[in-house]
Structure formats: structure tokens, C-alpha cells
C-alpha positions in Angstrom: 47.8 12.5 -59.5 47.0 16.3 -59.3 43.6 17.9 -59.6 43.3 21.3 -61.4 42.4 23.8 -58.5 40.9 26.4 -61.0 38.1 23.5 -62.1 37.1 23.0 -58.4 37.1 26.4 -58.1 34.5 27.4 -61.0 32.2 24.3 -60.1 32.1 25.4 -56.8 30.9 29.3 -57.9 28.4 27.4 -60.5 27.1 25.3 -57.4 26.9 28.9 -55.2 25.7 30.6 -57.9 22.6 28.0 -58.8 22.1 27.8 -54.6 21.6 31.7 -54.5 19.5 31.7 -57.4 17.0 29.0 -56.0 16.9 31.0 -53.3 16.1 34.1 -54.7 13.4 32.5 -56.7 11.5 31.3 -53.3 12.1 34.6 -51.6 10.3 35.8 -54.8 7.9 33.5 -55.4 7.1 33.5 -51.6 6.8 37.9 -51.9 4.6 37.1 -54.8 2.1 34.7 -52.3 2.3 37.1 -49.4 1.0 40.3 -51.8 -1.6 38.4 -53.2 -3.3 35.7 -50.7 -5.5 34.5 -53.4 -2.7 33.0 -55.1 -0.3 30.2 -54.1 2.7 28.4 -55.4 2.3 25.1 -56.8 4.8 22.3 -58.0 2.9 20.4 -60.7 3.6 16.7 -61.2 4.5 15.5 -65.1 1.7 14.0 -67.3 2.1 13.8 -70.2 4.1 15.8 -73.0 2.6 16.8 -76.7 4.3 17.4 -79.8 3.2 19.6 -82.3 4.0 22.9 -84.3 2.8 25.9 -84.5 1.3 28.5 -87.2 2.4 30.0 -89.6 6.2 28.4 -90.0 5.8 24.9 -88.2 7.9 25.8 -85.8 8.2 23.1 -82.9 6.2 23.3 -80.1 5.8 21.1 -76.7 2.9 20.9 -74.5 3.6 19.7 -70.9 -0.1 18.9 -69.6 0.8 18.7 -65.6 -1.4 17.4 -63.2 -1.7 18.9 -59.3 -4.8 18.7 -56.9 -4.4 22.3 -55.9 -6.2 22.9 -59.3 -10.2 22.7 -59.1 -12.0 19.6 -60.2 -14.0 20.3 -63.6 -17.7 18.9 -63.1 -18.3 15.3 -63.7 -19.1 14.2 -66.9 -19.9 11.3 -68.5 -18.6 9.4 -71.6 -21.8 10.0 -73.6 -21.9 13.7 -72.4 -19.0 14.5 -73.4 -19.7 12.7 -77.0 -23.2 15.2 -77.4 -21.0 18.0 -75.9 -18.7 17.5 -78.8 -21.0 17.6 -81.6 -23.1 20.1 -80.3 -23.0 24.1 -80.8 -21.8 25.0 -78.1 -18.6 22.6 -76.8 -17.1 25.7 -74.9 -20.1 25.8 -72.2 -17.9 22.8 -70.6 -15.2 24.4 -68.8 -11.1 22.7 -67.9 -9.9 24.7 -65.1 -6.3 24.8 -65.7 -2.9 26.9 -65.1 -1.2 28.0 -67.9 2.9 28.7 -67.8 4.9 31.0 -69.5 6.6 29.8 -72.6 9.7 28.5 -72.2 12.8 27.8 -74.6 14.2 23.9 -74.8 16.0 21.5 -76.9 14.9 18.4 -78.4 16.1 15.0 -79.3 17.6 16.5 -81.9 19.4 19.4 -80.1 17.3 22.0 -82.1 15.8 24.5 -80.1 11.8 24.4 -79.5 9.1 25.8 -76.8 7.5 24.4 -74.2 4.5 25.2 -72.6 3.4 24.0 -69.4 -0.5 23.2 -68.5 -1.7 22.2 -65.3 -5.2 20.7 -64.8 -6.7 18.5 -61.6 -5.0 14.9 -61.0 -7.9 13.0 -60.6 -9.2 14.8 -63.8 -6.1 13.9 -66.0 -5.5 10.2 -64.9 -9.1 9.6 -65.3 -8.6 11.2 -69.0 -5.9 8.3 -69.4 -8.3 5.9 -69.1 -10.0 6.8 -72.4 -8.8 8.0 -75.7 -11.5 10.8 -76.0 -10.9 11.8 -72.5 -7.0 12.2 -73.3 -8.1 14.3 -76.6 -10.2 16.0 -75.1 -7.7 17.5 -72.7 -4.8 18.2 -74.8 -7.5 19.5 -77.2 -8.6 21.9 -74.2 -5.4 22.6 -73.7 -4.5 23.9 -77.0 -7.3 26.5 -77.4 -6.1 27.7 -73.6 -2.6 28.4 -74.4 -3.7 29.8 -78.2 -6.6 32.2 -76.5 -4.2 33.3 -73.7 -0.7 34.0 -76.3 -2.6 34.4 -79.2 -1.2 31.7 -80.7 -2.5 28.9 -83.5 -1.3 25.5 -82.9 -1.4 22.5 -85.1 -4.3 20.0 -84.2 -2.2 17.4 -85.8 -0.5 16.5 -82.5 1.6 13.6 -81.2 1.9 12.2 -77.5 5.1 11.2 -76.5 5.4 7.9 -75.1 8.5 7.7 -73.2 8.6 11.4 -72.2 6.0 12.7 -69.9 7.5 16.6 -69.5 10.5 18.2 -71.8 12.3 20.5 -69.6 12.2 20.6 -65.7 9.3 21.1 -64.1 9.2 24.6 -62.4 6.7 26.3 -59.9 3.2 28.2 -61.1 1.3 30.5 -59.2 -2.2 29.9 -59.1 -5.8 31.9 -57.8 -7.1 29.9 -54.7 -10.3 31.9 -55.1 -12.0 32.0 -58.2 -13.1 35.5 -59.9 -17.2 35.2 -59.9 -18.7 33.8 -63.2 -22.3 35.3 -62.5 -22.4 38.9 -61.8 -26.1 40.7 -61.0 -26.6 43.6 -63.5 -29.5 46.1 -63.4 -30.9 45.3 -66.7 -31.0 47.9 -69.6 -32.5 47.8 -72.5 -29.6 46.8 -74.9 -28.4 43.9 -72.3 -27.0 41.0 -72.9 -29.8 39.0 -72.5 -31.3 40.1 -75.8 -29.2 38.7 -77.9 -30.8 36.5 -80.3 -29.7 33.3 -82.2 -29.9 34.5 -86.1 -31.0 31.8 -88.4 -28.3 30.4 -91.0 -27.4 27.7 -93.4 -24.0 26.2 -93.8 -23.8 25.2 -97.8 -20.8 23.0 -99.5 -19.6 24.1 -102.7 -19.3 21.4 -105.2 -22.5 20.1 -103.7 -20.9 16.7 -104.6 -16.8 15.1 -104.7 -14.5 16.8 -102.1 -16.0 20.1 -101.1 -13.6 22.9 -101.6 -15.5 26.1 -100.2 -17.7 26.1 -97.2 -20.4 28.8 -97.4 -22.0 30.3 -94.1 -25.6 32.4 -95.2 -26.7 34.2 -91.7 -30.0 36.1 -91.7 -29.5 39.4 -89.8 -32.4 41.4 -89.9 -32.2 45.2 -88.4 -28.6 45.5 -88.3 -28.5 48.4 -91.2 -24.3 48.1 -91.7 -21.6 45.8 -91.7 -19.6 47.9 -89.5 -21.3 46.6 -86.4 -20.4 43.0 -87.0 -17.7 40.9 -85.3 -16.5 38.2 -87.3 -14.0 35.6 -86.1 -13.4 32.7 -88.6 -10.9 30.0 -86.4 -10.0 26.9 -88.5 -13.3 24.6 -87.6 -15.5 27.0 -86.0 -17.4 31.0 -86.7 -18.6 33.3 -84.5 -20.5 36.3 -84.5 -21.3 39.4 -82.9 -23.8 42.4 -84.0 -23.6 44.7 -82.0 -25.1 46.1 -80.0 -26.6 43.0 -78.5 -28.8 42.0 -81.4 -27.2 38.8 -82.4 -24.8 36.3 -81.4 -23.8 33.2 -82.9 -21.4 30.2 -82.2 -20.9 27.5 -84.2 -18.5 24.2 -85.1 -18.6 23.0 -88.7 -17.1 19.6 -89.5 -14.6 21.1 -92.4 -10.9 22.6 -91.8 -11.2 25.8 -93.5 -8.2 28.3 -94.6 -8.8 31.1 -92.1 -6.7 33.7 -93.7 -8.2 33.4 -97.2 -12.1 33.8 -96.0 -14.1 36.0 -97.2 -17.5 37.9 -95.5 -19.6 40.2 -97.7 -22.8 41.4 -96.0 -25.7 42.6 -98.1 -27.4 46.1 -97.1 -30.7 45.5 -98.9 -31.0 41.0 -97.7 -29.4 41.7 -94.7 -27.7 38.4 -95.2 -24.1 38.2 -94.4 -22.1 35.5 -96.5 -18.9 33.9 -95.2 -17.1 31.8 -97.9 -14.2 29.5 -96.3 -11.6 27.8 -98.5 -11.9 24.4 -97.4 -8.5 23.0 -96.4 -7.9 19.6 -99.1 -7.5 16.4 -96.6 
């Protein structure tokens, strides 16, 4: 029996090759901790891996949700907090700490190409999540809007949890801040601060009143803002806000509808000062 020389040959450059790149990867990685000393490396362990697509075009997207204890703990919250947190105003206020990777390109069970997305949140955070179906939405849920705020992306909430695969791909390194940028910052106050922002009043109507709604209608009382050109709409598919600028009103709000973001329309009277969104509702 002879062995082909050429084949040990070319395994043993792959095997070099793959050694030297590890290696410049730490030496990296490691320059990368030792410029910046509020970062460090972290090895994430799997969790658990989502399914789902993204749009427009449905193309296939993975979300590895990663758990490590380098990552901070989120404050303790109850079942029934997190129920009222839900269907109140302002579900945001509650904040995930997480580390989000960089896209990267894999194959499926079907050997067509998809991304992946890696998201790391606190151990104890995730396998308590486990233990309760709203936890575990919750988290992928949390985990979606981070990945679409930070790539600008719009993922499916019609999602799917894989139950033999916890992570598609291999799991790789992420560097993460050790200290945390400061959430409250003293300002000398002025007179068009923040702080002065007010709450306008609205109504949210449903047009047929009766039978499956098929427009959602937002009324929003804005009174002293003179032109439309100082408003900041942002329609997402369940939720508005608002801005009028500068620093007179600021609203956030979750509707219980799927609306068709593109098609929405905002018209805002000069003489009412009333600004009228109408959202397509999406047909369930």
C-alpha cells in the first residue's frame, strides 16, 4: 500500500496554515485588549439558536443568543413586572445588556447559504429565561430589536427556536466594554432642555370601527409647533414615535396591530395642529 505524498503534503500546509491564522487572531485580538483596557475578549457559551428571515426578501437569518458571565446582570424582575412592562408605554425603559457580533455568512440543513448573528447576554439571565416561555421571548424578542437598531436591519417576529441546535456556526470570540459609558450625565439646564418635553395627548382610532380593522389611525394634539418640518416620525411595525423639536414634545407608544410601515401615511394640519398618522393594518 502507497500513500500519495502530495495529499500529506497539502493537509499538512492547511493544518500550518489554520495554526498561523489562530495565532494571528489572538495576537490581534490580544493588541485589540491591550489598546483599549476597558474591553476584553470573551468566549461565549451556545444557548440557543433562532430561525427567522429578514425584510424585505425573506432571506434566512440565524440568531445565536450566547450566554457568558462576563456580561452584566440586567436588574431583577419579576414575572408580573415583566407582564405590566409589556403592555405598558414604555417596554424599552427595561434594559438587556448584551454583546452583539458581526454578521456572519453560513450554511443550513439545506446547504443554502444564510447569516448568522451572534448575541451574548448574562448566564444566569438566559437559563433563568429558559425556565419560562415569556422569559425566553422576551430575550430573543430583545435580541431582535438590538441587532435591527445596531445594522439597521428589520427582522421577522415570526421566529422559530431550534430544538436540537443550540448555535449554527462555531462559536468565535467578542470583545466586550468592562466599564460601562455613564447613563446619567449632569447638564447645566437651558431653557429648551430635555426635561421639557411634554407627553402630547392622542387617540389611537380603528378604521372599520367593527370586523377586522384594516387602517390604524394615530390623532396627536401638538399645540405650538407652527410646521411639520420640525417633526420626527418613526413608524416600526407595532410601535410610533415622535419627536417635535425642539424639545416640545415626545411620544412613545406600542399599539396591539402589525401595521405596513412602508405604506403609512402622516399629514399634519397647520391651522388643528393635529398630526394624523394612518397605518395599513397588516391582514392576520
Amino acid at each position: 500500500m502507497t500513500t500519495d505524498s502530495s495529499l500529506l503534503s497539502s493537509e499538512l500546509e492547511l493544518q500550518q496554515q489554520e495554526e498561523l491564522y489562530q495565532q494571528l487572531l489572538l495576537q490581534t485580538m490580544g493588541k485589540m485588549q491591550t489598546e483599549n483596557p476597558d474591553s476584553k475578549v470573551i468566549r461565549p457559551q451556545p444557548g440557543m439558536c433562532v430561525k427567522t428571515h429578514q425584510e424585505p426578501g425573506k432571506q434566512k437569518v440565524f440568531v445565536n443568543i450566547c450566554q457568558s458571565n462576563s456580561v452584566p446582570l440586567p436588574p431583577e424582575i419579576s414575572r408580573e413586572e415583566l407582564v405590566k412592562l409589556l403592555q405598558s408605554e414604555d417596554p424599552s425603559s427595561y434594559r438587556v445588556p448584551m454583546s452583539l457580533g458581526e454578521p456572519h455568512t453560513e450554511v443550513d440543513n439545506n446547504s443554502q447559504g444564510c447569516t448568522a448573528y451572534d448575541v451574548v447576554v448574562n448566564q444566569e439571565f438566559f437559563q433563568n429565561c429558559q425556565k419560562d416561555p415569556l422569559f425566553e421571548q422576551f430575550v430573543i424578542l430583545v435580541s431582535l430589536e438590538g441587532l435591527e437598531n445596531k445594522y439597521n436591519l428589520e427582522l421577522s417576529r415570526d421566529w422559530k427556536v431550534l430544538k436540537n441546535r443550540k448555535f449554527l456556526g462555531s462559536v468565535s470570540e467578542q470583545n466586550i466594554r468592562t466599564k460601562s459609558r455613564p447613563v446619567i450625565q449632569e447638564l447645566q439646564p437651558q431653557e429648551n432642555s430635555a426635561a421639557t418635553t411634554k407627553r402630547p395627548e392622542f387617540t389611537l382610532l380603528v378604521e372599520p370601527p367593527t370586523g377586522d380593522p384594516e387602517y390604524l389611525i394615530a390623532e396627536i394634539k401638538l399645540p405650538g409647533v407652527l410646521s411639520s418640518r420640525s417633526l420626527v416620525l418613526d413608524v416600526g411595525e407595532d410601535r410610533l414615535v415622535l419627536t417635535a423639536r425642539p424639545s416640545l414634545f415626545y411620544l412613545d407608544v406600542f399599539h396591539p396591530f402589525l401595521v405596513e410601515q412602508e405604506n403609512s401615511v402622516a399629514q399634519y394640519n397647520n391651522s388643528t395642529q393635529i398630526l394624523t398618522v394612518t397605518m395599513p393594518v397588516v391582514s392576520s
